[in-house]
LUMVEX-460573 format. One record per residue (C-alpha): x, y, z; residue in three letters. Coordinates in nm, 3 decimals. Example, Ala and Ser with C-alpha at 12.3 -4.5 7.8 and 13.67 -1.06 7.14 Angstrom:
BEGIN
[node [1.230,-0.450,0.780],"ALA"]
[node [1.367,-0.106,0.714],"SER"]
END
This chain:
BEGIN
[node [2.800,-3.306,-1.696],"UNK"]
[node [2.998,-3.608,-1.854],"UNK"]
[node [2.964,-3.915,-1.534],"UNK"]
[node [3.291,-4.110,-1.707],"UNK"]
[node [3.500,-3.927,-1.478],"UNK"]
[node [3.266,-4.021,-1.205],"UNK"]
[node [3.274,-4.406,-1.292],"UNK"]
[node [3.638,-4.390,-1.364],"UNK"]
[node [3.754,-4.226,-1.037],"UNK"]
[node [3.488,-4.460,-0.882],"UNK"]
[node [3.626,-4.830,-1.039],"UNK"]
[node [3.994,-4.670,-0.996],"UNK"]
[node [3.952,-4.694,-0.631],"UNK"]
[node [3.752,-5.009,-0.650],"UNK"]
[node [4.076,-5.168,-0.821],"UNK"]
[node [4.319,-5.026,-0.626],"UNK"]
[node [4.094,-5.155,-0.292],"UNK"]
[node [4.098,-5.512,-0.508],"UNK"]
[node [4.452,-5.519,-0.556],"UNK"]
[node [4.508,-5.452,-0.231],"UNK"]
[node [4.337,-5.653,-0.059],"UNK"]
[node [4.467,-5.953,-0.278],"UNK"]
[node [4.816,-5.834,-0.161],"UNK"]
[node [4.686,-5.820,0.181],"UNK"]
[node [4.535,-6.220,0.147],"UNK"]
[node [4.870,-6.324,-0.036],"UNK"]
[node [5.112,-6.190,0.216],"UNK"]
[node [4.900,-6.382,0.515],"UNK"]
[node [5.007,-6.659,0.354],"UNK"]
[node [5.351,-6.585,0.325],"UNK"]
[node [5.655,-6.577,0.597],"UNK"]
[node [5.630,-6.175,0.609],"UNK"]
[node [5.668,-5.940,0.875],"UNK"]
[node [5.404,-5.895,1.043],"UNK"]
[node [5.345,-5.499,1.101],"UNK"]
[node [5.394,-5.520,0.670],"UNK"]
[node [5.076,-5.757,0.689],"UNK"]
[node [4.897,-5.478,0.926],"UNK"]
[node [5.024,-5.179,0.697],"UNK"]
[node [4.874,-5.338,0.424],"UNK"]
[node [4.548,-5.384,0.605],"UNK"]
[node [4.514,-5.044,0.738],"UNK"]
[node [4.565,-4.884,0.400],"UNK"]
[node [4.247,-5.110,0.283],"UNK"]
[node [4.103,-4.953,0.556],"UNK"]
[node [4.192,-4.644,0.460],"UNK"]
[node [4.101,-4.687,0.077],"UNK"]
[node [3.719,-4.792,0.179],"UNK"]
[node [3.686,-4.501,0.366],"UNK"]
[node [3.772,-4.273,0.132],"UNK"]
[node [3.561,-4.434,-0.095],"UNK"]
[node [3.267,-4.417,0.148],"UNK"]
[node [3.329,-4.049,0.167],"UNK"]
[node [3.411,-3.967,-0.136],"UNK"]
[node [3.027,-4.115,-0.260],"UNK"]
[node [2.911,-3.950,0.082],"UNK"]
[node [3.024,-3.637,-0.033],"UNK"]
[node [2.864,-3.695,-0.378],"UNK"]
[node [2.478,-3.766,-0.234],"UNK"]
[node [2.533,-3.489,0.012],"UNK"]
[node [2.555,-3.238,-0.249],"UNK"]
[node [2.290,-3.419,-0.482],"UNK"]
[node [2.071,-3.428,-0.143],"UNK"]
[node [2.090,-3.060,-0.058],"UNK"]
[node [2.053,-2.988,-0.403],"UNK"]
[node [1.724,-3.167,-0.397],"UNK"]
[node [1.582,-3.031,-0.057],"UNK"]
[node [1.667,-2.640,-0.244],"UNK"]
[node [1.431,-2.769,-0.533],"UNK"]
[node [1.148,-2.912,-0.235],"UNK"]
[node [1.149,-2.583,-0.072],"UNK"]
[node [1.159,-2.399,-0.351],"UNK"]
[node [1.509,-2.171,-0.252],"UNK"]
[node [1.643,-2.145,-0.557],"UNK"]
[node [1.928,-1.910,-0.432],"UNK"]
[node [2.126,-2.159,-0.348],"UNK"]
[node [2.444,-2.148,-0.487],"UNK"]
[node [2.787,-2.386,-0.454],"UNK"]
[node [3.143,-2.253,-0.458],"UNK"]
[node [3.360,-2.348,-0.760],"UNK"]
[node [3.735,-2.451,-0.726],"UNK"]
[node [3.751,-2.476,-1.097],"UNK"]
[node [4.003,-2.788,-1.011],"UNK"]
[node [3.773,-2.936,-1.297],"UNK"]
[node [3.701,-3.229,-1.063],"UNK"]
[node [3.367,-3.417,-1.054],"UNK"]
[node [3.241,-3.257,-0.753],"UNK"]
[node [3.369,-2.918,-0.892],"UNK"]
[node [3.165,-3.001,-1.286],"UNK"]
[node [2.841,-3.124,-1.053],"UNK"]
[node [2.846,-2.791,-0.846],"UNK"]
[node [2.857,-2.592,-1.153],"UNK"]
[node [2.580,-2.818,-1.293],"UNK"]
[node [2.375,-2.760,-0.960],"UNK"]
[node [2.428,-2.389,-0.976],"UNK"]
[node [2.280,-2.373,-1.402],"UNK"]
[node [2.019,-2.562,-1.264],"UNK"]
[node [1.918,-2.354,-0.954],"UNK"]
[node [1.965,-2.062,-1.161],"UNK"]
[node [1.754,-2.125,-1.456],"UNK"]
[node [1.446,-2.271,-1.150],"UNK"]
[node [1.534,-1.946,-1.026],"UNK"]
[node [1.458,-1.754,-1.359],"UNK"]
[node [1.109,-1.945,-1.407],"UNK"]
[node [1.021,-1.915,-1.032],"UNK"]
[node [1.053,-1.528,-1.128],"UNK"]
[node [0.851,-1.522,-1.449],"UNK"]
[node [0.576,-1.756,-1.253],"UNK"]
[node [0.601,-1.501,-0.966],"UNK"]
[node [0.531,-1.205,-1.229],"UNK"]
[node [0.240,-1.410,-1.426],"UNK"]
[node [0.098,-1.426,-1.038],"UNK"]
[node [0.108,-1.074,-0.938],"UNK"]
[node [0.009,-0.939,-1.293],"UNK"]
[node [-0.299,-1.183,-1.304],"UNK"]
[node [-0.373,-1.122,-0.922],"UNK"]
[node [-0.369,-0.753,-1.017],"UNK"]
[node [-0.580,-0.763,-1.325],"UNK"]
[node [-0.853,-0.936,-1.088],"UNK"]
[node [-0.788,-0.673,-0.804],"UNK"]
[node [-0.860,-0.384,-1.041],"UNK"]
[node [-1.164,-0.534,-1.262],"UNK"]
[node [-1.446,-0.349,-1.299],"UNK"]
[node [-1.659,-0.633,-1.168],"UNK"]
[node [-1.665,-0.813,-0.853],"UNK"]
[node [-1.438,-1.164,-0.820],"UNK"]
[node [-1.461,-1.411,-0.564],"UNK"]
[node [-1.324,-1.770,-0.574],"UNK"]
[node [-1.479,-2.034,-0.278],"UNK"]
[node [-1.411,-2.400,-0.156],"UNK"]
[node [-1.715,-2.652,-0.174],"UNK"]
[node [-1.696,-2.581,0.223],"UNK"]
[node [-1.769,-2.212,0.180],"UNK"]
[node [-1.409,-2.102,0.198],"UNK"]
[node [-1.289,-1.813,0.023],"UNK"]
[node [-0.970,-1.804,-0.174],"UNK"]
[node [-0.945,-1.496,-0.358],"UNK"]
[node [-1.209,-1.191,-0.326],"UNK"]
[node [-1.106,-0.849,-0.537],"UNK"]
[node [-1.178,-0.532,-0.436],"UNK"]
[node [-1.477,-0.468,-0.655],"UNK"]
[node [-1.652,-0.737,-0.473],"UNK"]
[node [-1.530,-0.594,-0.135],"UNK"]
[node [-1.688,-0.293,-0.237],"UNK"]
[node [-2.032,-0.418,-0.344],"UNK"]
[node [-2.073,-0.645,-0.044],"UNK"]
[node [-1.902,-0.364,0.191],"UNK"]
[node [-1.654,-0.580,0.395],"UNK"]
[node [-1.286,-0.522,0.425],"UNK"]
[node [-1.221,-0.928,0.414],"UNK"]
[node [-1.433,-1.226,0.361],"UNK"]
[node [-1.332,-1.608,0.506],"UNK"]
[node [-1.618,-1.789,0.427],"UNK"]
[node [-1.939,-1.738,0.193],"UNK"]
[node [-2.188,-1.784,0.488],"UNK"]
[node [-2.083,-1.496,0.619],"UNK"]
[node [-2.263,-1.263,0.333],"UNK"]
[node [-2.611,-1.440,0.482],"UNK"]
[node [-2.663,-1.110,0.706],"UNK"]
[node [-2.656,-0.926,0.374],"UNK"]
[node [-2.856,-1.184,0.152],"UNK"]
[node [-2.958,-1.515,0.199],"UNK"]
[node [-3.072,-1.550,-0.149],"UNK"]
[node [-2.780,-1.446,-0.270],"UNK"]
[node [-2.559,-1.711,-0.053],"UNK"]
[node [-2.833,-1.996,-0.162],"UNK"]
[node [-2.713,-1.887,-0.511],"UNK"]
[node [-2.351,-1.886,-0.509],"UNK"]
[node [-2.406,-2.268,-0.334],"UNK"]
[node [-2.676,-2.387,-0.581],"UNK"]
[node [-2.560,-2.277,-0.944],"UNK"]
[node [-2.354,-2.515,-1.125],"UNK"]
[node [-2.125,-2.415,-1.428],"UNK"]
[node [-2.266,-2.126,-1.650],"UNK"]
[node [-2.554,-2.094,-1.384],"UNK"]
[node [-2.630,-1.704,-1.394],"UNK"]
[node [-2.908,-1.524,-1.128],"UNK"]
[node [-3.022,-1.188,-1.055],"UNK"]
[node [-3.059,-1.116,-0.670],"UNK"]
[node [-3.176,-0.792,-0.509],"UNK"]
[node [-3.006,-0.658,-0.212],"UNK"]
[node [-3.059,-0.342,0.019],"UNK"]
[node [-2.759,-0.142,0.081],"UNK"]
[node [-2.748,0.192,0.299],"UNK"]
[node [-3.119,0.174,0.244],"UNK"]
[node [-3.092,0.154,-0.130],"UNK"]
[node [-3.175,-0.097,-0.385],"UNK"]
[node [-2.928,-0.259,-0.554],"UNK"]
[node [-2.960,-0.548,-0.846],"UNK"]
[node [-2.672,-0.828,-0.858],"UNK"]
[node [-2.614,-1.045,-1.168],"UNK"]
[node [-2.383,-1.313,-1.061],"UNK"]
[node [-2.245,-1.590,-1.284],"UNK"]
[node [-2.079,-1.884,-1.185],"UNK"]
[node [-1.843,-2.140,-1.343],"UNK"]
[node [-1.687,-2.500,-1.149],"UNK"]
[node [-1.306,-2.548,-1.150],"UNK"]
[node [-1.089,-2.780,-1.050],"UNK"]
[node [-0.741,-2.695,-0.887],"UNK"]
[node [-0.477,-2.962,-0.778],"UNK"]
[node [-0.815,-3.252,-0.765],"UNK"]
[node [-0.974,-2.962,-0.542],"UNK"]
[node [-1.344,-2.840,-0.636],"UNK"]
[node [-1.413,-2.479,-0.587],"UNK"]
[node [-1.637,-2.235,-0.745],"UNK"]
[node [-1.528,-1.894,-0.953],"UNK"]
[node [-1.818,-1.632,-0.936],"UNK"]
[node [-1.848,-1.283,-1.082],"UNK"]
[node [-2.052,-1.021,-0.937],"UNK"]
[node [-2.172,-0.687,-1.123],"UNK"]
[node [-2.456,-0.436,-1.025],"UNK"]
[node [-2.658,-0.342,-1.262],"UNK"]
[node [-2.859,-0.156,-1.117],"UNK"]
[node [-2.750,0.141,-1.317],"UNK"]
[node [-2.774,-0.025,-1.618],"UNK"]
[node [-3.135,-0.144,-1.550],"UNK"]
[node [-3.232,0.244,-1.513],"UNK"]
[node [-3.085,0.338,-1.763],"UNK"]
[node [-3.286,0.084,-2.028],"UNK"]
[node [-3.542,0.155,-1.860],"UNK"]
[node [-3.523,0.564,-1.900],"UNK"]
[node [-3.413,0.487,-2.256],"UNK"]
[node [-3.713,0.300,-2.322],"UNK"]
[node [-3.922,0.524,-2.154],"UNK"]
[node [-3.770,0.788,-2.393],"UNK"]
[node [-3.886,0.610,-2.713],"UNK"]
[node [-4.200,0.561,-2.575],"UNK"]
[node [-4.252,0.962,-2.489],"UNK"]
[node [-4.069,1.017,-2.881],"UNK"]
[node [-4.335,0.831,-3.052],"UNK"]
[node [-4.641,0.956,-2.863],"UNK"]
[node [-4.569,1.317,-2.839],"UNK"]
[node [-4.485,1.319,-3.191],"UNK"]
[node [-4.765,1.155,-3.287],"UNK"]
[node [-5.013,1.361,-3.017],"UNK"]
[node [-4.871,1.693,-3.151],"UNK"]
[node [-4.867,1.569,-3.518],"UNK"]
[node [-5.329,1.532,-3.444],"UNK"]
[node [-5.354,1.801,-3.182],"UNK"]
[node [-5.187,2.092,-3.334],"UNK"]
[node [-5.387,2.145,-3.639],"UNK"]
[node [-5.694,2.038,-3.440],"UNK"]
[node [-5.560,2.331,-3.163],"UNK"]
[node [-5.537,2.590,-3.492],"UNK"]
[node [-5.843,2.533,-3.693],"UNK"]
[node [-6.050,2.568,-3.358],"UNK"]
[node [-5.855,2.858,-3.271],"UNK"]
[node [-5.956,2.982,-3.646],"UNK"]
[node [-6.314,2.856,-3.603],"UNK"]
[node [-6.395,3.014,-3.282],"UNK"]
[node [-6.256,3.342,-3.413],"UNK"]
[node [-6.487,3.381,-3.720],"UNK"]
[node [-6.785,3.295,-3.504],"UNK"]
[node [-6.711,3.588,-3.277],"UNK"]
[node [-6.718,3.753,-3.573],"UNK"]
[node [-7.047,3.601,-3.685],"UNK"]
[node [-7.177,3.639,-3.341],"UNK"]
[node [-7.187,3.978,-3.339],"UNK"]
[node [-7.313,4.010,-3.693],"UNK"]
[node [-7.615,3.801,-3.617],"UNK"]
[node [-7.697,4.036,-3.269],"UNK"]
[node [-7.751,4.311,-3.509],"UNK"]
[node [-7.887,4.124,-3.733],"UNK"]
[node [-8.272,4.152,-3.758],"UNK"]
[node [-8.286,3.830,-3.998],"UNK"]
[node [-8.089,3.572,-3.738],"UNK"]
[node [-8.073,3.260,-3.931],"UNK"]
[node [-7.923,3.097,-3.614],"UNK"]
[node [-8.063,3.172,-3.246],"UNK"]
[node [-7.766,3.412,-3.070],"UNK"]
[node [-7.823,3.144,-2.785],"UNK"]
[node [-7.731,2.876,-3.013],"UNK"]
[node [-7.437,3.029,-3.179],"UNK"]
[node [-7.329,3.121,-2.840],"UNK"]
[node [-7.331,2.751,-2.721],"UNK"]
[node [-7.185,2.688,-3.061],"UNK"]
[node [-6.916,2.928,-2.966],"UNK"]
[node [-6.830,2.833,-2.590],"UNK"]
[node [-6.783,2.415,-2.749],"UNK"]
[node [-6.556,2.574,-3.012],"UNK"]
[node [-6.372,2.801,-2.729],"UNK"]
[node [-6.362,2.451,-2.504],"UNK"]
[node [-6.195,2.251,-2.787],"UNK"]
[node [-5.953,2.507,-2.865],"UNK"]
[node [-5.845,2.512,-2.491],"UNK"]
[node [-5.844,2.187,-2.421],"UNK"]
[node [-5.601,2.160,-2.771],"UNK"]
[node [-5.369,2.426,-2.634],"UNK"]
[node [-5.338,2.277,-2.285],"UNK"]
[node [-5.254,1.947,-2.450],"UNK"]
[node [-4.992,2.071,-2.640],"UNK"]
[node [-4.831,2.223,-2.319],"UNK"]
[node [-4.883,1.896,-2.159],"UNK"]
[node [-4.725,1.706,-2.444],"UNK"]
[node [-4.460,1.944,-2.488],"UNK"]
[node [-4.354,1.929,-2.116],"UNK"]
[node [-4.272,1.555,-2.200],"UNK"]
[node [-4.056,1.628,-2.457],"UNK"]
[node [-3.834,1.722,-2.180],"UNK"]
[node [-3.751,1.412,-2.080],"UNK"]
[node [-3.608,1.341,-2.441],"UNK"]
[node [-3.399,1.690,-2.448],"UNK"]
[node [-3.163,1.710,-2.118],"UNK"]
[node [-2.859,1.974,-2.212],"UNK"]
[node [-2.512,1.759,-2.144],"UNK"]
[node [-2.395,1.900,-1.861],"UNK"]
[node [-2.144,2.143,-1.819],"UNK"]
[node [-1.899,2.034,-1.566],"UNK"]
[node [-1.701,2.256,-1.364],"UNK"]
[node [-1.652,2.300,-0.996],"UNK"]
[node [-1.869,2.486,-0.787],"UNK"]
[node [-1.948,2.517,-0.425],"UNK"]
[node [-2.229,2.387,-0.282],"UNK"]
[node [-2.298,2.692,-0.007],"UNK"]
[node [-2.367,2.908,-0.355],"UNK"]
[node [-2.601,2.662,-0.479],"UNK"]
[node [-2.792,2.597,-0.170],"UNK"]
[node [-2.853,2.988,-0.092],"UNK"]
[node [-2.955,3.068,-0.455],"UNK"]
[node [-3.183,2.798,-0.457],"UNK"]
[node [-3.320,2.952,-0.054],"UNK"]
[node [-3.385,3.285,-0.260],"UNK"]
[node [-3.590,3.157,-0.495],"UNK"]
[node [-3.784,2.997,-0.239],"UNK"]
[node [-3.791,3.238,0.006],"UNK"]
[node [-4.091,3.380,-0.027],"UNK"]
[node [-4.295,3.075,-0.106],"UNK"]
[node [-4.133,2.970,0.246],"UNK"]
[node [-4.226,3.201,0.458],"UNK"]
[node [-4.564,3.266,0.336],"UNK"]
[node [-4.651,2.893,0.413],"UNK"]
[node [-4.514,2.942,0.737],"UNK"]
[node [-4.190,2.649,0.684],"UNK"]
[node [-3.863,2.602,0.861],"UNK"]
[node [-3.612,2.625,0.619],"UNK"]
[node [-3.231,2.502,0.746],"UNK"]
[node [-2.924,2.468,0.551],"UNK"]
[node [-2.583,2.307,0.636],"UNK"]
[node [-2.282,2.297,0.470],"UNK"]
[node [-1.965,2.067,0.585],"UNK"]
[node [-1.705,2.176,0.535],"UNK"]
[node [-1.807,2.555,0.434],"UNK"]
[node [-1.581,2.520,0.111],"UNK"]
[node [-1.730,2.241,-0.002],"UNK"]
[node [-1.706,2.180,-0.396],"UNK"]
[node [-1.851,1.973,-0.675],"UNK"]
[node [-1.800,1.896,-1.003],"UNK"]
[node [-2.125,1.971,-1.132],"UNK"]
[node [-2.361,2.178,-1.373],"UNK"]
[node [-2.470,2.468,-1.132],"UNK"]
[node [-2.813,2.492,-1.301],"UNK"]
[node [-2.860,2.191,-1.348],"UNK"]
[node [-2.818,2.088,-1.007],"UNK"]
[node [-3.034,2.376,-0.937],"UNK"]
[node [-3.313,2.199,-1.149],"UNK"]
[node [-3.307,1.900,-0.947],"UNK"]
[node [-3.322,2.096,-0.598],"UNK"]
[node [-3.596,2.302,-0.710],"UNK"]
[node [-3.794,1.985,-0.797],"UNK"]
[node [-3.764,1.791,-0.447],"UNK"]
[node [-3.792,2.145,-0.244],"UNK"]
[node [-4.122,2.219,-0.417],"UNK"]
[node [-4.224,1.849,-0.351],"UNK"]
[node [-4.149,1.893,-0.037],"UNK"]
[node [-4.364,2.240,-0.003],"UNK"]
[node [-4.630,2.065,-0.124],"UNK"]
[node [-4.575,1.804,0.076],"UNK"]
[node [-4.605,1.966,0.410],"UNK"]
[node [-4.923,2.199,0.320],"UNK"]
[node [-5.118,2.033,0.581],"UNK"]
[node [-4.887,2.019,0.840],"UNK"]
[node [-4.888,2.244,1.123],"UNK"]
[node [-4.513,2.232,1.215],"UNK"]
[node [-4.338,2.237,0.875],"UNK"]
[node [-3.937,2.249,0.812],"UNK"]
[node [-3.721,2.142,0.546],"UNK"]
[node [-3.366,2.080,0.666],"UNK"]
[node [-3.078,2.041,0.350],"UNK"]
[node [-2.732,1.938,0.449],"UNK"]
[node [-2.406,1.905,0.219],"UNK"]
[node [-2.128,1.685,0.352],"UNK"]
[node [-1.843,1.418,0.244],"UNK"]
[node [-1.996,1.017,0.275],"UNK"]
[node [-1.788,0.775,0.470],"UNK"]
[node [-1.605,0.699,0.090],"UNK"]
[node [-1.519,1.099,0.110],"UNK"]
[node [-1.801,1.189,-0.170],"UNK"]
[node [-2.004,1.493,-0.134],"UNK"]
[node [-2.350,1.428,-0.085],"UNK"]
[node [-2.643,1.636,-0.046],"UNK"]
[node [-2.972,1.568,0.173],"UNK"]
[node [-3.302,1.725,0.172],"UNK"]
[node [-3.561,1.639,0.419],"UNK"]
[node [-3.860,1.729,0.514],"UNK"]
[node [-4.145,1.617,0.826],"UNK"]
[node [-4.375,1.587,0.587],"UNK"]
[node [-4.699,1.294,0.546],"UNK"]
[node [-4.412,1.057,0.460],"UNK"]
[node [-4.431,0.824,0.096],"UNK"]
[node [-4.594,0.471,0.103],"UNK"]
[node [-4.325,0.209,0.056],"UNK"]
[node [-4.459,0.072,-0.270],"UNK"]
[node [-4.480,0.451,-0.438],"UNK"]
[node [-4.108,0.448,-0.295],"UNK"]
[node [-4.029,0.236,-0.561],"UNK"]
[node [-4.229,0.380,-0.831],"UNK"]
[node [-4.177,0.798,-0.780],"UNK"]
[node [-3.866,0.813,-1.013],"UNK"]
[node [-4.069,0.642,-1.326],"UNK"]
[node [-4.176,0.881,-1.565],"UNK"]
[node [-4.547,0.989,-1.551],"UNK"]
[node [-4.596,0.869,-1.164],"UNK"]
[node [-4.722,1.091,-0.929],"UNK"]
[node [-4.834,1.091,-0.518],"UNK"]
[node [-4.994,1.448,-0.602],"UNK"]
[node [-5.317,1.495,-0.710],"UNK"]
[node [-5.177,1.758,-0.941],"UNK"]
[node [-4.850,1.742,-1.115],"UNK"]
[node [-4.686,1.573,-1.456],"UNK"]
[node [-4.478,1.318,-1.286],"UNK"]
[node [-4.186,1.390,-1.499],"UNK"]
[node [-4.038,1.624,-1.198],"UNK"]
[node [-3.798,1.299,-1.041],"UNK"]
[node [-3.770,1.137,-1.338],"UNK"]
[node [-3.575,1.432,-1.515],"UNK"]
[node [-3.394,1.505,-1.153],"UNK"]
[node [-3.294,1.130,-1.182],"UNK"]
[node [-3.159,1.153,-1.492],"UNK"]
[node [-2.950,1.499,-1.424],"UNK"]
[node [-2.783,1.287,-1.142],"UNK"]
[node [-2.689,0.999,-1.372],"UNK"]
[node [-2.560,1.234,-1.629],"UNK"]
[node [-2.337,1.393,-1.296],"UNK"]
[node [-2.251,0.991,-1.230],"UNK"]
[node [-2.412,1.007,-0.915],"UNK"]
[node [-2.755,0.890,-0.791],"UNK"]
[node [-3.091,1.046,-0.666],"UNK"]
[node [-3.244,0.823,-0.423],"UNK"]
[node [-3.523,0.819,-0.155],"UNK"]
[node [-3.612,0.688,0.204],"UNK"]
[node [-3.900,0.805,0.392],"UNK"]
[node [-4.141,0.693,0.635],"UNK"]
[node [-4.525,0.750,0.699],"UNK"]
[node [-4.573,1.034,0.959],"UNK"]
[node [-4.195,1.059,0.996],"UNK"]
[node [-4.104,1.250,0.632],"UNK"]
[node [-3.885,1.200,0.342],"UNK"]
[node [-3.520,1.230,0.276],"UNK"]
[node [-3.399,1.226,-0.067],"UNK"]
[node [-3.019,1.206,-0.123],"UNK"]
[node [-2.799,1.379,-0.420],"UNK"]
[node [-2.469,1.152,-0.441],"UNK"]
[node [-2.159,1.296,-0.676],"UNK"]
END
């Protein structure tokens, strides 16, 4: 807006207010009426006034212009005459200014909510705290792996982990840690990573949050995997022509065997050649169940992808019943299933899923062999999130705490007979599903392993 008109309208009045009151001093001197002399004064008066109100006018518009920018109501807007005065040219002025504040307040306000719902929906967990503890911004993921529905202050996660509350306090910039927490009587493994910011000369903390627990099975199947690879490879590459030139050798000296018992020139004692014989028999056996040993490892290195579709449960459960009911009955267990709701479907790979039921249930047979009352009780339902799940338990002996931890890893075993491979390939079924096999159990009490879809 161009201010001459302002500072000429402005020393127009100031003149006319200086001219007139240097009428008003010259006619006191003079032999004049004297209601003139008091006209004169009164339209000084009057010409002050309306200065004083005209300027009045002027900051009263600059001030509520001003208080619309402090508060931040850029709606505002001031009615044109379009007399192309200088209060009329400032009002439009005001009103290009209000309007473009308006337009950035906008594009700020969008910048917000698209940022605010990038964090919302990340994969991994975001929280933002005050050097007090206070929290300013928390996304869902990290709702989710803490399981609150809100979060004030970071002393309030101390009834999940102290540890993990110690962390988010002690780690400066770049500071990373790894912290274990039990949820719903699993094990789950944090990485958190924490940077220091600095907002408006305030100090507070940004920290990511990701479980990898997942991840950390997974490695650790993978490596497992390798590890099988090589030695079965190796194993059958030195046992199987060991397993078929025995097999060879202890069929020619059945051969020779009987030769030499009708022999009346032995060379060799039969006695001998018998001994000979049973060591040749031995190795040959021993090669053969080695091979079947090995080659029940390679299953852990050759799981089918799994074949998605849905299926109900009920179908599942009873098939895998019939298989087992005769194995049931003649060791005298309890067997239970329950289905909520009746209907209830999964996306899954029928026999797969089979696979993995068949593997706990006979665990569980096993399990309860010396036990005089004996039940196994499987229920499918929908979790608190709405997830089908699927629970087998059993009064069994129970599992020590520290095999608890170790059942799932390939070649581990609480029975004095078995491969330990069973879990371990259940496991991995489940992960392939993108669910989890777990365990809880307690000595005396029995075990409970959980399918989650």
């Amino acid at each position: 807006m161009d201010f001459s008109d302002y500072r000429l309208n402005i020393t127009i009045r100031v003149v006319i207010i200086a001219i007139t009151i240097y009428i008003f001093t010259y006619l006191i001197y003079q032999d004049v009426f004297f209601i003139t002399v008091l006209l004169i004064l009164a339209l000084v008066v009057y010409q002050v006034i309306s200065l004083i109100n005209f300027m009045d006018k002027t900051h009263k518009e600059i001030d509520l212009f001003f208080k619309s920018i402090k508060n931040n109501d850029f709606s505002q807007t001031y009615n044109l005459k379009n007399d192309g005065t200088y209060i009329d040219l400032l009002k439009a002025d005001f009103n290009q200014v209000l309007h473009k504040l308006n337009e950035l307040k906008s594009t700020h306000d969008e910048q917000h909510n698209y940022l605010k719902n990038i964090v919302q929906h990340a994969g991994i967990g975001i929280l933002t705290f005050k050097r007090n503890g206070e929290v300013q911004i928390i996304n869902t993921a990290a709702k989710k792996l803490f399981q609150v529905d809100n979060l004030r202050n970071i002393n309030e996660l101390n009834n999940i982990s102290e540890p993990l509350v110690n962390s988010f306090f002690q780690l400066r910039t770049g500071g990373r840690d790894l912290i274990r927490i039990e949820q719903n009587e699993e094990t789950v493994q944090l990485a958190i990573y924490i940077i220091e910011l600095s907002l408006k000369g305030e100090e507070f903390k940004l920290v990511s949050i990701q479980n990898i627990q997942s991840e950390l099975e997974e490695n650790e199947m993978e490596a497992w995997q390798k590890l099988v690879r090589v030695l079965t490879h190796e194993i059958m590459n030195s046992v199987t022509p060991i397993s078929s030139l025995a097999n060879t050798v202890e069929q020619e000296m059945a051969e020779y065997i009987k030769e030499e018992e009708i022999s009346v020139d032995r060379h060799i004692p039969v006695d001998d050649l018998e001994d000979m014989h049973l060591a040749v028999k031995t190795i040959q056996r021993r090669s053969d169940g080695l091979i079947r040993f090995v080659s029940d490892f390679r299953s852990l290195t050759h799981i089918p992808k799994p074949k998605i579709k849905l299926v109900k449960v009920n179908d599942i459960l009873e098939q895998v019943h019939l298989l087992f009911r005769h194995e049931l009955e003649s060791n005298n267990v309890k067997f239970k299933i329950e289905v909520v709701p009746e209907d209830l479907l999964i996306n899954a790979d029928a026999e797969l899923i089979h696979q993995v039921l068949i593997n706990i249930i006979q665990n569980a047979v096993h399990a309860l062999q010396e036990q005089e009352d004996k039940s196994i009780w499987i229920r499918a339902f929908l979790d608190e999130k709405g997830k089908p799940s699927i629970t087998i338990n059993d009064n069994g002996p129970g599992i020590e705490e520290e095999a608890q931890t170790k059942i799932f890893i390939p070649f581990f075993t609480t029975k004095k007979t078995g491969s330990g491979i069973g879990l371990s390939l259940s496991r991995q079924i489940m992960r392939q599903h993108l669910g989890t096999l777990a365990v809880k159990s307690k000595i005396d009490e029995g075990t409970e392993f959980s399918l989650k879809f």
